[in-house]
C-alpha positions in Angstrom: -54.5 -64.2 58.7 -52.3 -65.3 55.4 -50.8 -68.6 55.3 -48.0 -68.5 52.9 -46.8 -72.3 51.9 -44.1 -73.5 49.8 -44.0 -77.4 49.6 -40.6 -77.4 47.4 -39.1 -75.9 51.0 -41.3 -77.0 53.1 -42.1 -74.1 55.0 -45.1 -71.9 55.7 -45.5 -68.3 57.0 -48.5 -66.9 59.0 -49.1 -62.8 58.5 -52.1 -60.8 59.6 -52.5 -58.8 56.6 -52.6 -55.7 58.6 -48.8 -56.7 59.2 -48.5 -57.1 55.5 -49.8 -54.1 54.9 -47.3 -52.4 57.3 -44.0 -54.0 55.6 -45.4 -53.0 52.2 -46.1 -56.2 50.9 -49.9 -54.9 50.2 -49.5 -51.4 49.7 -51.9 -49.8 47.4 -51.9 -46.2 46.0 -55.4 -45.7 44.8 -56.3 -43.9 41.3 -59.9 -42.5 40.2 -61.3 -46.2 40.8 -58.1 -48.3 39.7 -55.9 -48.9 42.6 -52.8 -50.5 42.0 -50.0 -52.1 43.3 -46.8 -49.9 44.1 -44.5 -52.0 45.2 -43.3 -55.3 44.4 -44.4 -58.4 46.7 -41.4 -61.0 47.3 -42.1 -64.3 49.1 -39.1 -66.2 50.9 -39.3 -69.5 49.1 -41.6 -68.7 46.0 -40.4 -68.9 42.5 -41.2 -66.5 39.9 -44.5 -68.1 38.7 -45.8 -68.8 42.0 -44.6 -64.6 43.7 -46.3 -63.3 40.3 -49.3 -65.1 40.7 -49.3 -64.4 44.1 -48.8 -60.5 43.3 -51.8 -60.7 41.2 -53.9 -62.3 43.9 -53.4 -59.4 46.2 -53.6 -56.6 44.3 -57.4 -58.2 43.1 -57.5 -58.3 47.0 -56.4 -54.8 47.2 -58.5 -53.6 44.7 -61.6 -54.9 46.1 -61.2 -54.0 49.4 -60.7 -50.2 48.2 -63.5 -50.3 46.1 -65.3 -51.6 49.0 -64.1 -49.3 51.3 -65.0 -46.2 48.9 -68.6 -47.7 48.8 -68.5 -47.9 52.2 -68.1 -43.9 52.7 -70.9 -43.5 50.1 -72.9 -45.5 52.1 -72.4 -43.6 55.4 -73.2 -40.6 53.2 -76.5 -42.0 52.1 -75.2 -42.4 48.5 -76.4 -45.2 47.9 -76.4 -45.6 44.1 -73.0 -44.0 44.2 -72.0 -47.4 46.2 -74.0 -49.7 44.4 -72.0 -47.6 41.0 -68.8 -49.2 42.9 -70.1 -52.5 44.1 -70.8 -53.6 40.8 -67.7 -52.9 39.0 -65.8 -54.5 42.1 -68.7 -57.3 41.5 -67.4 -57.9 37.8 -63.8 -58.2 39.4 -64.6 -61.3 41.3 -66.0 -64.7 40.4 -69.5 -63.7 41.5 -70.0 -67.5 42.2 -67.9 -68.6 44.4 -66.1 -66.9 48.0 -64.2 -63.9 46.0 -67.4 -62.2 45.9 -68.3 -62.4 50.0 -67.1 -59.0 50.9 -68.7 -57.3 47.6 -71.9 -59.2 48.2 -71.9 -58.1 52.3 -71.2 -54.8 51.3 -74.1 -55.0 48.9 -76.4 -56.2 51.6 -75.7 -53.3 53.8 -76.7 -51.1 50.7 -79.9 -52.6 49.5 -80.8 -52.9 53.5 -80.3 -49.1 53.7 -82.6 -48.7 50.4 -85.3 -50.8 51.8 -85.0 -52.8 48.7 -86.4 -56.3 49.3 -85.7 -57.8 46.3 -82.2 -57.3 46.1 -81.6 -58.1 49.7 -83.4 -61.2 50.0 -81.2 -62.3 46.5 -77.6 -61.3 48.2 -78.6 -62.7 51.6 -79.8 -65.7 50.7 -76.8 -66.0 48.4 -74.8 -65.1 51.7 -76.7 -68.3 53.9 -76.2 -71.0 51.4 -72.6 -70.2 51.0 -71.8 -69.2 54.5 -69.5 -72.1 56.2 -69.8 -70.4 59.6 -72.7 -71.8 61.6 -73.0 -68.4 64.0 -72.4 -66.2 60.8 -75.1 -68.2 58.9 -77.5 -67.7 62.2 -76.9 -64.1 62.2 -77.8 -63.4 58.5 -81.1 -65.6 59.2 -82.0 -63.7 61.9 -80.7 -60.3 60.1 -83.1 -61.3 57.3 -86.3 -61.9 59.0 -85.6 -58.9 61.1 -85.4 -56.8 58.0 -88.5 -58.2 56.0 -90.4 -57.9 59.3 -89.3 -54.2 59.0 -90.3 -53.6 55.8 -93.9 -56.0 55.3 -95.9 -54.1 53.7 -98.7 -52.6 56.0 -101.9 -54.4 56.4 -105.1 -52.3 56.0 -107.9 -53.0 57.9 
């Protein structure tokens, strides 16, 4: 859900994005990796400033969730450095310290946890814990992690 607020008119709009993306508002025609925005995005009750800043909010929004999406179908293909190619230039996109980066970091974990790489897992999911604000997410990804370096301990010889 979007919450669009305007305190000058003192008003505020609730949209699933998928009904965004319906009206227009969010379409997206996707190049060779650049995406862009189409068509204009007008908010009832935003002035200039605030509907081009908004504008350039979703089309980052857009753009990440293509280039997630498209690292997503490499994934499924067992591409794996194809989508980690496309994870980190979505990666450089977002401020890779704060919330921006939670889809590109999920998607991230789902590659490295394909790969069996341990390393890189462990970095993104604990990254994922210490920033998560849901408790039941946060208890999933600690149980998704031990579950995972159970899986891949190395093998004791005796």
């Amino acid at each position: 859900m979007l919450l669009i607020q305007n305190k000058k008119f003192n008003f505020g709009l609730i949209f699933p994005f998928a009904l965004l993306a319906q009206i227009g508002a969010i379409a997206a025609c996707a190049g060779e990796n650049e995406p862009q925005n189409k068509n204009p995005i007008f908010v009832a009750g935003l002035d200039k400033s605030q509907e081009d800043q908004f504008a350039k909010n979703m089309d980052r929004i857009d753009r990440e969730y293509l280039w997630i999406q498209e690292a997503e179908k490499h994934l499924s293909e067992k591409r794996y450095q194809d989508a980690l190619n496309i994870l980190k230039k979505a990666f450089h996109q977002v401020n890779p310290n704060n919330k921006d980066s939670w889809m590109v970091r999920r998607t991230l974990l789902d590659v490295y946890e394909a790969m069996g790489d341990r390393e890189n897992f462990t970095k993104e999911i604990d990254w994922l814990i210490a920033h998560c604000q849901n408790e039941k997410t946060k208890k999933a990804f600690v149980e998704r992690k031990q579950v995972f370096l159970n899986k891949t301990a190395p093998k004791k010889i005796m």
